[in-house]
C-alpha positions as CSV (number, residue, x, y, z in Angstrom):
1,X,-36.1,9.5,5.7
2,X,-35.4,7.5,8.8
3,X,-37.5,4.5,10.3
4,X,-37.5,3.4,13.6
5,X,-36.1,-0.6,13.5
6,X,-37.5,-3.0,15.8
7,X,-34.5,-3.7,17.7
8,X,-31.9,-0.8,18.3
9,X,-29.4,-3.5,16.6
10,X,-30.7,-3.3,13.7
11,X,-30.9,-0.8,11.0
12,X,-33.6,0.6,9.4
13,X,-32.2,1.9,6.8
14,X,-28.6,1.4,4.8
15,X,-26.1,3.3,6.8
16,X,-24.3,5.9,4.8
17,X,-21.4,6.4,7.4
18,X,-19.7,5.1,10.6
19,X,-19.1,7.5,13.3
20,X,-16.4,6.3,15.5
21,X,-14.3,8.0,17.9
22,X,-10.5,8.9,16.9
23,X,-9.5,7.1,21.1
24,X,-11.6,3.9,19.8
25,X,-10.0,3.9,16.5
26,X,-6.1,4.7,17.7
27,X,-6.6,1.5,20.2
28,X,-7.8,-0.8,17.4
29,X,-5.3,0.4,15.3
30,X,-2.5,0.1,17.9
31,X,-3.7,-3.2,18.7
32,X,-3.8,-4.3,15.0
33,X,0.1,-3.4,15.0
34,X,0.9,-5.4,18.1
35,X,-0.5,-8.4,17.2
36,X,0.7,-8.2,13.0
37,X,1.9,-10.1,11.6
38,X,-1.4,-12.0,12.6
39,X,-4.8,-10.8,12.1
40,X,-7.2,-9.9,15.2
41,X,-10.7,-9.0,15.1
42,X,-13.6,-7.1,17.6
43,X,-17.4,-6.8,18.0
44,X,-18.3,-3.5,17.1
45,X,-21.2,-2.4,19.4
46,X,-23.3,1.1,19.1
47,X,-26.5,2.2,18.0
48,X,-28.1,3.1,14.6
49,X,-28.9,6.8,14.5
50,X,-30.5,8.0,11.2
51,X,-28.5,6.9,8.4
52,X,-25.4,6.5,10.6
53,X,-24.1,3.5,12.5
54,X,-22.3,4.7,15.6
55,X,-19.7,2.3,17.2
56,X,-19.4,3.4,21.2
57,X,-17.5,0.5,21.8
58,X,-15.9,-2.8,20.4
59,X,-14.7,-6.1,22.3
60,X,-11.2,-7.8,21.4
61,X,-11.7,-11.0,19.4
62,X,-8.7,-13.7,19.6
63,X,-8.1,-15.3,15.9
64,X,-8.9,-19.2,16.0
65,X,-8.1,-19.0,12.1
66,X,-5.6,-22.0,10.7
67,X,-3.8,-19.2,9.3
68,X,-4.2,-16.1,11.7
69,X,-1.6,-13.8,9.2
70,X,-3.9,-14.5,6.1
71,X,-7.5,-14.4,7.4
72,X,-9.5,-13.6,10.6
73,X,-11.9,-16.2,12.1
74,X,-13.5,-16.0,15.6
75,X,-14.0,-18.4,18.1
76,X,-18.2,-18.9,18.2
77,X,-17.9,-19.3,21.6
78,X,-16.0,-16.2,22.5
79,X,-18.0,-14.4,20.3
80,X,-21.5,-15.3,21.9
81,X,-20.0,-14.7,25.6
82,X,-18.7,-10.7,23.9
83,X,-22.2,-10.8,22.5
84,X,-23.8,-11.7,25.8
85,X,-21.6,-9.5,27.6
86,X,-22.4,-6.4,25.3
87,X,-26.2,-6.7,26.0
88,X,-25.8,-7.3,30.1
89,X,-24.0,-3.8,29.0
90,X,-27.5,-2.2,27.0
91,X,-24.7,-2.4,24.2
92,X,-25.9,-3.7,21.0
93,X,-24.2,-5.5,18.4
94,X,-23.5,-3.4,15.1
95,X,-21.2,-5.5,13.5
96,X,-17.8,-6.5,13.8
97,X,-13.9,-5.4,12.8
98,X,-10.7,-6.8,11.7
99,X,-7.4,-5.9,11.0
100,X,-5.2,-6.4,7.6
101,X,-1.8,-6.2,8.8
102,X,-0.5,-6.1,5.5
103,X,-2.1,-4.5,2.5
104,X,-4.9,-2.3,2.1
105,X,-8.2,-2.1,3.9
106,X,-9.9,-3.5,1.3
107,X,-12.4,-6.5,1.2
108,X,-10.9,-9.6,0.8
109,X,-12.8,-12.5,-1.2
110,X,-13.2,-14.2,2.1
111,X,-14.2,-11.0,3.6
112,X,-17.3,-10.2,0.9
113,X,-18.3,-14.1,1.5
114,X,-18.6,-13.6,5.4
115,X,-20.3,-11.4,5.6
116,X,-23.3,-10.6,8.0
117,X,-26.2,-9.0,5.8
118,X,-27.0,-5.9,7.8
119,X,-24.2,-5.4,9.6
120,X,-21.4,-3.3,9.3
121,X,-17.7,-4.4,8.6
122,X,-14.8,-2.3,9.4
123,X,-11.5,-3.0,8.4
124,X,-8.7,-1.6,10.1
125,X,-4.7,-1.6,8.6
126,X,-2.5,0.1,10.3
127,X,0.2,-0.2,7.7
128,X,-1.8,0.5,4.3
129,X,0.3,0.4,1.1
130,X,-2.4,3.3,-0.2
131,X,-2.5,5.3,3.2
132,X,-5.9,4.5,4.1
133,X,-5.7,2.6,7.4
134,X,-9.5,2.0,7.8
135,X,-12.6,1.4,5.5
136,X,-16.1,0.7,6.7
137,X,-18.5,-1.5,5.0
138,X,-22.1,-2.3,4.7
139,X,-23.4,-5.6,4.3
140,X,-27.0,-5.4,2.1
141,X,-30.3,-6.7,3.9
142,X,-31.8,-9.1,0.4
143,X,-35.5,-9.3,-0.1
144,X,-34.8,-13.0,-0.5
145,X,-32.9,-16.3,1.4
146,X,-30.2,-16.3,-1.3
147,X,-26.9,-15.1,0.0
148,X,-23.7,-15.6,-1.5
149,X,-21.6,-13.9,-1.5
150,X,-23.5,-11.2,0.4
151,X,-23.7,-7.7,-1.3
152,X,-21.9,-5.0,0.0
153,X,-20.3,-1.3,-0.4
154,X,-18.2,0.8,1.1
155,X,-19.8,3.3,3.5
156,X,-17.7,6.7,5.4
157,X,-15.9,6.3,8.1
158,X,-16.2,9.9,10.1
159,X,-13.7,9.8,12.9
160,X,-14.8,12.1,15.9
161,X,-12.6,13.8,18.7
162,X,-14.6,13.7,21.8
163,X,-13.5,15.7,25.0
């Protein structure tokens, strides 16, 4: 059953799949290749439609990380002006994305602790050792303050062909 949320950003219920189009998904991976060995991230922006989280569109993050080839960490800054940007748009902030260069798309420990509780996560590797270049992830709302690291699982992602 679905509930209405009180702000289109924000889910009503847990998400049981990403819906994201193959174009949107081919640039982040091409971009993810580009800029490897080092990390880069986005701002995932879409709607929340049922049980789904639908990205329509996603804003290029730089990495301000000490170490941009081992983790991803964006500029606040940057991130408030994609934010603000998205909702001069009507876009709405779903979550955010980042790329593993190297590896798997799997959750990293520093992944699971930054997490954003009910938001999605999507993790994009162009060049996955287990052929699985991209993994979604939903971060758990908690009935309580207490969050750490935040609770997560793995969610589909459904890649669509529009025309």
């Amino acid at each position: 059953m679905s509930q209405t949320a009180s702000h289109p950003s924000i889910a009503a219920v847990t998400p049981v799949r990403v819906r994201v189009t193959r174009d949107l998904l081919d640039s982040m991976q091409n971009s993810a290749r580009d800029a490897a060995p080092a990390e880069i991230g986005w701002m995932l922006f879409g709607s929340y439609v049922g049980e789904e989280a639908r990205i329509d569109a996603m804003h290029a993050l730089r990495n301000a990380a000490n170490n941009p080839c081992e983790q991803f960490a964006a500029d606040a800054l940057e991130q408030m002006n994609a934010y603000l940007a998205g909702s001069r748009d009507s876009l709405h902030c779903i979550g955010n994305a980042h790329s593993h260069p190297r590896g798997t798309a799997r959750m990293s420990r520093l992944d699971r602790c930054g997490g954003h509780v009910g938001s999605v996560l999507l993790i994009v590797a162009p060049n996955a050792t287990d052929g699985v270049t991209s993994r979604a992830f939903w971060f758990e709302r908690l009935q309580d303050s207490v969050v750490a690291p935040t609770p997560s699982h793995e969610i589909a992602v459904c890649i669509e062909d529009r025309t």
